[in-house]
C-alpha positions in Angstrom: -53.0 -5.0 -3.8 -56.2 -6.7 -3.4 -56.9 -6.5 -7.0 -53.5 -7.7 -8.1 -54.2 -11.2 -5.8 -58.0 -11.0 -7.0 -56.1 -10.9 -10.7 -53.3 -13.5 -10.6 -55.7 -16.4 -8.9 -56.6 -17.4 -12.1 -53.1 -18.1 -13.6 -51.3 -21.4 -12.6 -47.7 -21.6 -10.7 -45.9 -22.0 -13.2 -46.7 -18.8 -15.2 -46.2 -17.3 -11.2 -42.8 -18.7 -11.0 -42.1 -17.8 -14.0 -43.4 -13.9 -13.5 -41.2 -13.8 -10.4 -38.1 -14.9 -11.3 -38.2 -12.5 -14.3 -39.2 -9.7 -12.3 -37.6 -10.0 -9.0 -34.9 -12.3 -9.2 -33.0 -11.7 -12.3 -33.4 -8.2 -11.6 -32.2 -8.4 -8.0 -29.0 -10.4 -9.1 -28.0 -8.4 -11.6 -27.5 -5.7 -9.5 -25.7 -7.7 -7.2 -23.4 -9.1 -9.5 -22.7 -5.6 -11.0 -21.9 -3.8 -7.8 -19.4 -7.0 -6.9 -17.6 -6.2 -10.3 -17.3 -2.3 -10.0 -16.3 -2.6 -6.7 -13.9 -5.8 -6.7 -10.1 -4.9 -5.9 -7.4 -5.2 -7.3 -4.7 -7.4 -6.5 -2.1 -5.8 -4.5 1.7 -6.8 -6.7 4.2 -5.3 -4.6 5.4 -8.8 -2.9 4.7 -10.4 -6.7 7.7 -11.2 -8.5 7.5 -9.3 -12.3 7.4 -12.3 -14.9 10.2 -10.1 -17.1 12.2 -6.6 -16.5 12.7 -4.4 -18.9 14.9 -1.0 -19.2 12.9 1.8 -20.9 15.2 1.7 -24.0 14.0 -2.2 -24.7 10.6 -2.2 -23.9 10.4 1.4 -26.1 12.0 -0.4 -29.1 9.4 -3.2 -29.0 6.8 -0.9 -30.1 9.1 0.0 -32.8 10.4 -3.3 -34.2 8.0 -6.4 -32.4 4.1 -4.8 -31.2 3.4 -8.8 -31.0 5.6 -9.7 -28.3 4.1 -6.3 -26.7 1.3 -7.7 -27.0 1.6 -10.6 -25.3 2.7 -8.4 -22.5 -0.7 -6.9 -21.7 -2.2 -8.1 -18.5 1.3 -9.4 -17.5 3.4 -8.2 -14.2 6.4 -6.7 -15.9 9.3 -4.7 -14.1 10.7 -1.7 -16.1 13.6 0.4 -14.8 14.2 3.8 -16.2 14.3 7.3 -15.2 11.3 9.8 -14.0 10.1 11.9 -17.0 7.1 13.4 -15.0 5.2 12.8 -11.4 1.3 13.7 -11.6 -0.2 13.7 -8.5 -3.4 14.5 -7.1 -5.4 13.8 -4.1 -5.8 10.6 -4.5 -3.4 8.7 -7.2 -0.3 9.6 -8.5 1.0 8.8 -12.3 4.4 8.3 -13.3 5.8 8.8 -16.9 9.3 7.3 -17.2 11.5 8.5 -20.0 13.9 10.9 -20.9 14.6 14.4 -22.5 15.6 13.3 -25.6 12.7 10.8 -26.8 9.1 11.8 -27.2 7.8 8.6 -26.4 6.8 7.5 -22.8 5.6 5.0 -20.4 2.8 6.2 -17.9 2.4 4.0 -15.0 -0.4 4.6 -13.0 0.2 3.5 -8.7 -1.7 1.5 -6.6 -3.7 3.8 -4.5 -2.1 1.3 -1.7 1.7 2.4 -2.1 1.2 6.5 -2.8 3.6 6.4 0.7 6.5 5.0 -1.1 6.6 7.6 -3.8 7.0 10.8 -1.2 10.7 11.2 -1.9 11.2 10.5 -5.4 12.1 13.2 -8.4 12.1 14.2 -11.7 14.8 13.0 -13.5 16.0 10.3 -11.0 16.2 6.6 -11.9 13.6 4.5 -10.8 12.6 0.3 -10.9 8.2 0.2 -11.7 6.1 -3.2 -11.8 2.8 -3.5 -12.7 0.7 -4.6 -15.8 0.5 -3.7 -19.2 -3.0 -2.2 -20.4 -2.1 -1.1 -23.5 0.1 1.2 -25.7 -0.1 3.6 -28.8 2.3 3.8 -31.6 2.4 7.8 -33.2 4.5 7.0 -36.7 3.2 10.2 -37.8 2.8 13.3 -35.8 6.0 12.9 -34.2 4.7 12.5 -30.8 6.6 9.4 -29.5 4.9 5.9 -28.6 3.1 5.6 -25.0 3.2 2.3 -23.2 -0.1 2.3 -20.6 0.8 0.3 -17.1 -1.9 0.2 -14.0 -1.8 -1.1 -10.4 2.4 0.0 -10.6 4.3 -0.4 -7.6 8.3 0.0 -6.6 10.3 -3.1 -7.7 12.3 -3.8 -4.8 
């Protein structure tokens, strides 16, 4: 350590300052900032009113006939009401896919970890009222496989 001091004596403040901030504090804040963005939360939207409800059928078309205004819904609260294709659950979330028996195409909405209580008593095939945000969707005009609307942070819509 003695050598580093003996070394640096000759260089003035500036280059110092200059030195440290490169080294220690843009380092040092970086990490903080990074660790405040991967563990932020997410905001809770069960007592959020949805800006726009949907049935499945509607919202499904709009992938078919207008992907801009579906596009405009990404990032947007929207409420969707339709009937429970399949419940995934594991330990520690629980995914939804509304749709029915005789379309391919689906919307999966993946619950807030906050709400998993709520979803004890529901089943396959019963009708159900979602809310959350759009994240994305894919269109299949090829393989057959039905379009998929993406929708995180879903709650009930009471």
């Amino acid at each position: 350590m003695n050598k580093l001091f003996k070394a640096l004596r000759g260089y003035n403040h500036f280059v110092l300052a200059i030195l440290f901030t490169v080294f220690i504090v843009l380092p040092t804040g970086g990490v903080f900032f990074a660790w405040k963005f991967i563990n932020k939360s997410t905001e809770d939207f069960a007592d959020k009113k949805a800006s726009q409800t949907f049935s499945f059928q509607q919202i499904i078309d709009k992938t078919l006939t207008d992907t801009a205004s579906l596009n405009k819904l990404k990032d947007v609260l929207v409420a969707v009401n339709g009937q429970i294709k399949k419940i995934t659950k594991d330990e520690k979330s629980v995914t939804i896919e509304l749709g029915d028996t005789t379309s391919m195409s689906s919307i999966t909405c993946q619950f807030d970890n906050r709400h998993l209580n709520e979803l004890t008593s529901l089943n396959e095939g019963s009708q159900i009222s979602v809310k959350g945000n759009i994240t994305g969707f894919s269109i299949d005009t090829e393989l057959g496989l039905g379009n998929t609307i993406e929708m995180k942070s879903c709650t009930l819509n009471k």
